[in-house]
C-alpha positions, 0 to 999 in steps of 0.5 A: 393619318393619325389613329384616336387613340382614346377609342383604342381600350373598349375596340380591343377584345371586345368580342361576342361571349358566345366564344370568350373564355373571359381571358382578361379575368383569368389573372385573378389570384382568386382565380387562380390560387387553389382555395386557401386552408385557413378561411374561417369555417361556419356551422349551422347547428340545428335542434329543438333546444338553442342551448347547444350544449356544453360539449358541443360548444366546447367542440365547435369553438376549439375547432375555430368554427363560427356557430349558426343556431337554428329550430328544425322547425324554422325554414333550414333550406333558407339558413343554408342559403343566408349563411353558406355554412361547411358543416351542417350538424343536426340533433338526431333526438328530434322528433320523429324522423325529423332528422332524417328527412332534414338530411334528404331535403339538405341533399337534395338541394343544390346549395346544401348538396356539397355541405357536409352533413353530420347527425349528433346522436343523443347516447343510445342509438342503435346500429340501425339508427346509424344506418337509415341515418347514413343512408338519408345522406348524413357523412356521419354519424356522432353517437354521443355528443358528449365524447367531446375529442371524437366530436372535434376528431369527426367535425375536423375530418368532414372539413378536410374532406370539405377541402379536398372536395373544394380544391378539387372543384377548383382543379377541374374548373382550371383543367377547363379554362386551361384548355380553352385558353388553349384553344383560343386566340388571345387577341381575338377571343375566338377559336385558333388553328388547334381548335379547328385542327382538332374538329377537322379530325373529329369531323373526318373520324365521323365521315361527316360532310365538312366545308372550311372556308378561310377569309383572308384580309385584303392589304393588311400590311396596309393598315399596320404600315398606315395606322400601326399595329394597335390599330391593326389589332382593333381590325382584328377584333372588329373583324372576328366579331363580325364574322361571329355574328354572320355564321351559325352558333354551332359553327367553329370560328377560328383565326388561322394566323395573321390577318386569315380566318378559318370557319368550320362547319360539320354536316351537310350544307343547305346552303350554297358553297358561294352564298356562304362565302359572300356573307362572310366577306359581306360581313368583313366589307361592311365594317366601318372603323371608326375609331380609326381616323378616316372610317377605315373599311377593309375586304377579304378574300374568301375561299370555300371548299367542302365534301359532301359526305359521300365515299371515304372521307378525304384526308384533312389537308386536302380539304384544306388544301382545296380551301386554300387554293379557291382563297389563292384563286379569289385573289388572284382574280382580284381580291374582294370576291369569294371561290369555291371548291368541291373535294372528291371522295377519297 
């Protein structure tokens, strides 16, 4: 038989989102790369009078800043939104408390909240003006607006610490998708053996009731032999996201290795061991590949076995272990069936 290679692109990874990393994604060089020191910085400028001043016009263009105007009195939530601006610098001669409200709404905004905040003050300010400013959120605070190097020095700092706050954002969001790729199958996009490994123990530590089920295919080596080993891979696929879609979402779905899945499920079930197994190996039966010449249909054998939570927790293998033999049992007794087992406390 000959498998249509044309169906072969969408089949693969084709999996459910409840449990993808978006691994296809992953190689972007924005992605990727650390935020880039060069990128053109904006500032928003906000004051009553749109003649910034000379100073100040002096400052921000020596620092390659792209200049944004705007009255305190038009919406500034709205221009921070529109134009994403680094730094927001606002006049601390406006009237009133008018700046230091600004600086409340800015940080209570989460567009706003990661932006840097300096208050430019008009020459005369006291230390308690200083104060009440910083504490409405303001980074900083320029006394003078005219001392034009300690301007550039300040603006310069607050996009460093800018930065540092990007590539920071940019490390943690790495560390994150770093450890779900390492947790998750490459070809399949749902969990591995480590993931599963990992919330065995955790379950066991908790002395919660545990039930592992492994759903293994009937004749794989079947299927690679007959229709090759891409479409073995669209099996695969097809496969984990049926059994996604057949087990609840708090649920750890994982391929144990080859052609063998492993689903987890922590705390007490209602549900009977046998009705568990059968909806799993009903899902696997019921697929139709039809992107493989012929409409392949595959079957699985399933073994379940669980602790009810009572006495001391079992160690991991031999929950395990005890799922493993009612699979090895359910082939034995023909393939296409589902056993079960109950582990003793420990």
């Amino acid at each position: 038989m000959v498998t249509n290679l044309s169906t072969l692109g969408p089949a693969i990874g084709a999996w459910s989102p409840r449990t993808s990393v978006g691994l296809l994604g992953a190689g972007r060089p924005g992605e990727t790369l650390p935020p880039r020191s060069d990128e053109p910085r904006r500032a928003l400028v906000v004051m009553d009078d749109m003649d910034i001043g000379p100073a100040l016009d002096e400052a921000l263009f020596a620092e390659r800043l792209e200049i944004i105007s705007c009255r305190a009195d038009d919406d500034v939530l709205a221009r921070v939104v529109e134009t994403h601006p680094d730094i927001v610098l606002i006049a601390g001669w406006l009237p009133g408390d008018a700046a230091l409200t600004l600086c409340r709404q800015l940080r209570d905004f989460d567009v706003a909240r990661l932006r840097s905040i300096v208050v430019l003050g008009p020459g005369y300010a006291t230390e308690s003006d200083v104060a009440r400013t910083l504490d409405s959120g303001a980074d900083d605070y320029v006394s003078d607006v005219r001392r034009v190097a300690e301007l550039r020095a300040r603006v310069r700092c607050q996009i460093r610490h800018l930065r540092d706050r990007e590539v920071m954002r940019w490390a943690r969001q790495q560390r994150s998708t770093l450890r779900d790729l390492a947790n998750t199958d490459p070809l399949t996009g749902i969990g591995n053996r480590r993931r599963v490994e990992r919330g065995l123990e955790d379950a066991a530590a908790a002395g919660e009731a545990t039930t592992i089920v492994l759903v293994d295919l009937d004749h794989f080596k079947r299927v690679n032999d007959t229709h090759g080993h891409v479409a073995g891979d669209i099996v695969l696929c097809r496969v984990a996201r049926a059994l996604q879609d057949a087990t609840p979402p708090d649920a750890v779905l994982a391929r144990w290795g080859g052609e063998e899945f492993v689903l987890l499920l922590r705390g007490q079930q209602e549900e009977p061991l046998s009705q568990i197994g059968e909806r799993l190996r009903r899902a696997v039966g019921d697929i139709v590949f039809f992107e493989i010449d012929g409409a392949l249909r595959v079957t699985a054998s399933v073994g379940v076995a669980a602790w009810d939570g009572t006495g001391n927790s079992p160690p991991v293998s031999e929950v395990l272990g005890a799922a493993d033999a009612a699979l090895y049992e359910a082939k034995k007794s023909g393939r296409n069936r589902v056993r079960t087992s109950l582990v003793a406390a420990g």
